[in-house]
Backbone as CSV, one residue per row, in Angstrom:
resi,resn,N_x,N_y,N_z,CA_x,CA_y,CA_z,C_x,C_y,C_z
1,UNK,121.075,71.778,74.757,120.781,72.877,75.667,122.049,73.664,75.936
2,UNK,122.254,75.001,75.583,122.884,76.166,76.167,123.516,76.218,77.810
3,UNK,124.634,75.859,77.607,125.029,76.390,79.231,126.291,77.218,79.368
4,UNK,126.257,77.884,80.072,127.348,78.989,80.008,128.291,79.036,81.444
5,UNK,129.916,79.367,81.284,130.088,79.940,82.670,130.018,81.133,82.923
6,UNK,129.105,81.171,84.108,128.934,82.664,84.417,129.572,83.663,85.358
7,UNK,130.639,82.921,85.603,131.731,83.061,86.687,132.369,84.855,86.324
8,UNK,132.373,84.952,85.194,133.110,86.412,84.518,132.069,87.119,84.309
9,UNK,130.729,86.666,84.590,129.298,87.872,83.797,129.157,88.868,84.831
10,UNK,128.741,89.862,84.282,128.217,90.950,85.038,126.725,90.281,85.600
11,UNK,127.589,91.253,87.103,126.456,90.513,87.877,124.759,91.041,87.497
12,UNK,124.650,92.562,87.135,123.655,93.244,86.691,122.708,92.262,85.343
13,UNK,124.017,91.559,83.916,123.353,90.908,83.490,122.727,89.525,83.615
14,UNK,123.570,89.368,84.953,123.033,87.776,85.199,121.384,88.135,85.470
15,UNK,121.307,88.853,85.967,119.879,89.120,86.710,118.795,89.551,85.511
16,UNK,119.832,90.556,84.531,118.402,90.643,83.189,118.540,89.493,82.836
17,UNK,119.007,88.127,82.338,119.129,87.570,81.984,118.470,86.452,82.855
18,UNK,118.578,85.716,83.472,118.320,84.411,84.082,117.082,84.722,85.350
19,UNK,116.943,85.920,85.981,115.679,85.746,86.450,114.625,86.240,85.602
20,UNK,113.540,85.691,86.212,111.848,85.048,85.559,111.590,86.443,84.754
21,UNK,111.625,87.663,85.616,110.954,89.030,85.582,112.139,89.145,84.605
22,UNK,113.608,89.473,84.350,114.496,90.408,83.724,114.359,90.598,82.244
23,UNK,114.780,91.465,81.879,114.372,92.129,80.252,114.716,91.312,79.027
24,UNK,116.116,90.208,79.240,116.360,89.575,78.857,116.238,87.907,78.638
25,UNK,115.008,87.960,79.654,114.984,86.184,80.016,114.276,85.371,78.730
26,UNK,113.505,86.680,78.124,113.089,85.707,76.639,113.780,85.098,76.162
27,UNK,115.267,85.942,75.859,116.214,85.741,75.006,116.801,84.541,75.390
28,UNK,117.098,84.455,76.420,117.676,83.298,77.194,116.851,81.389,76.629
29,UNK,115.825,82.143,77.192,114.630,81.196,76.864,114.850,80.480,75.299
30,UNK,115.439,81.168,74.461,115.053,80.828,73.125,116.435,80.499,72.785
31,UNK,117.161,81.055,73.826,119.154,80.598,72.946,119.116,79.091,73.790
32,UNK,118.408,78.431,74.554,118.516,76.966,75.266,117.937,76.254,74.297
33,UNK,116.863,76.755,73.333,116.656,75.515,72.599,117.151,75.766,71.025
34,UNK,117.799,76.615,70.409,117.945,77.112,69.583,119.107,76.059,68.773
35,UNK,119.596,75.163,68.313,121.066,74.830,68.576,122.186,75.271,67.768
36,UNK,121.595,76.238,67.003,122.524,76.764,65.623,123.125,78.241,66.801
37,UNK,122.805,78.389,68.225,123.251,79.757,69.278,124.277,79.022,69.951
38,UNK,125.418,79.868,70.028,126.379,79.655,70.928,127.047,80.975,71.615
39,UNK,127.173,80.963,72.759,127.328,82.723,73.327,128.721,81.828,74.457
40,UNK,129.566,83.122,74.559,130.520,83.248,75.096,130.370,84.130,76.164
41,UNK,131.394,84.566,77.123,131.262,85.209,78.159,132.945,86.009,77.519
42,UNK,132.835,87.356,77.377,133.829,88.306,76.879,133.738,89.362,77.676
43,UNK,134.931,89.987,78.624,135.169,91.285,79.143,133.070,91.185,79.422
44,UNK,133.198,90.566,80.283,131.469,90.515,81.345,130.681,90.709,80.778
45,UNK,131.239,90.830,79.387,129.485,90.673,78.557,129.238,89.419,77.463
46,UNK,127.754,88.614,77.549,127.517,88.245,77.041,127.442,87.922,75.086
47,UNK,128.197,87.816,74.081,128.546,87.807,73.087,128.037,86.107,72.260
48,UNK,126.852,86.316,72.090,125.803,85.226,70.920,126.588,85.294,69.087
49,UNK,126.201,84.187,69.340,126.851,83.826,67.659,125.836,82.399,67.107
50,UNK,125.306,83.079,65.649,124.539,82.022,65.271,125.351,81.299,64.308
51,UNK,125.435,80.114,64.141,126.305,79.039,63.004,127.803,80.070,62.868
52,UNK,128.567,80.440,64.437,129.912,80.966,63.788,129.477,82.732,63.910
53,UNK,128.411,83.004,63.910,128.316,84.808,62.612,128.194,85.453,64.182
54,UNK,128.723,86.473,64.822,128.217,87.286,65.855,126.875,87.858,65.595
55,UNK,126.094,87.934,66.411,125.064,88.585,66.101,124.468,89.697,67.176
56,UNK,124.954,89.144,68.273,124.528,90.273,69.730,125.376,90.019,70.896
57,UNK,125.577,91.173,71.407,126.419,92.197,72.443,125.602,92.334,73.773
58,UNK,125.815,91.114,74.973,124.950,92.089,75.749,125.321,92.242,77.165
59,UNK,125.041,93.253,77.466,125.828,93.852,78.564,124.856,94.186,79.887
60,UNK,125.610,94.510,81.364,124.833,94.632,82.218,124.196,96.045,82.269
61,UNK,124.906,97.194,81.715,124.480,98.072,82.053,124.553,98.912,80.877
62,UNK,125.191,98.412,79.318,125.072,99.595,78.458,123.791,98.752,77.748
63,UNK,123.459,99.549,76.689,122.268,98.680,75.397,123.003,97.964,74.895
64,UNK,121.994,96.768,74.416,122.524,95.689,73.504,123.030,96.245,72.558
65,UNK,124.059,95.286,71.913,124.310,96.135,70.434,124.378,94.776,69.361
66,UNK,123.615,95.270,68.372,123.346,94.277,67.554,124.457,94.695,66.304
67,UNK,124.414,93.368,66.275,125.834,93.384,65.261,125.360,92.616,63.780
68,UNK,123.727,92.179,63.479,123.454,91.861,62.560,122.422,91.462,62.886
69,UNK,121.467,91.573,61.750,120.046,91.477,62.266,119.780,89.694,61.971
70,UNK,119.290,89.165,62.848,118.771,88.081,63.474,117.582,88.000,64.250
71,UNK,116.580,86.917,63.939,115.185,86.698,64.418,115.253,86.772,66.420
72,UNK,116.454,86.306,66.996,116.698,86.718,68.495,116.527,87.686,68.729
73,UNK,117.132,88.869,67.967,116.813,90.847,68.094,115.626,91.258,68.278
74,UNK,114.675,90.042,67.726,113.306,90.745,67.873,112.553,90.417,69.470
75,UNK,113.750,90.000,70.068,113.191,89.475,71.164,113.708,90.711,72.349
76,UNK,114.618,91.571,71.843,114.868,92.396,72.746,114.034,93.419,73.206
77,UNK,113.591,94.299,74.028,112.803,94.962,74.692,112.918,96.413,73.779
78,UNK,112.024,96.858,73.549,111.955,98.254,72.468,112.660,97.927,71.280
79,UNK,112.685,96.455,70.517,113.497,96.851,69.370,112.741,96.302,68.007
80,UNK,112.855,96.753,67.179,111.388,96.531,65.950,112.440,96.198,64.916
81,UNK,113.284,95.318,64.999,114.606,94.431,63.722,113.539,93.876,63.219
C-alpha cells in the first residue's frame, strides 16, 4: 500500500486527491493497490512513476500533465489517453 508525506502537498491537491468527492480520488484509489506506482511529493506537486518511468504531474491548481501515456491517465477527469 502507497503512503505518502503530505507535509509539502498543496493543500488544494490534498483535497482533489484524498477526499471521497475530489477529481482525483480514483487515481488515488488505484496508485494504493497498484505496486509497480510510486509518487513523490516535488515543489507541492504530486509526481507518480511506474517501475522508475515518470508518468504524471499533479498539481493543486494547474492541469495534470502527463508525461507518458499510462493506463492511470485514463483515470483522469476529461482525458481520453
Amino acid at each position: 500500500m502507497m503512503t505518502i508525506d503530505i507535509t509539502n502537498m498543496c493543500s488544494h491537491l490534498q483535497k482533489k486527491l484524498f477526499e471521497k468527492d475530489g477529481e482525483y480520488h480514483s487515481l488515488w484509489m488505484a496508485m494504493k493497490v497498484e505496486p509497480e506506482l510510486t509518487a513523490v511529493i516535488r515543489s507541492r506537486q504530486l509526481h507518480i512513476y511506474r517501475n522508475g518511468k515518470k508518468v504524471l504531474v499533479l498539481a493543486g491548481k494547474a492541469a495534470p500533465k502527463i508525461i507518458r501515456e499510462d493506463r492511470l491517465c485514463k483515470l483522469l477527469p476529461n482525458n481520453n489517453v
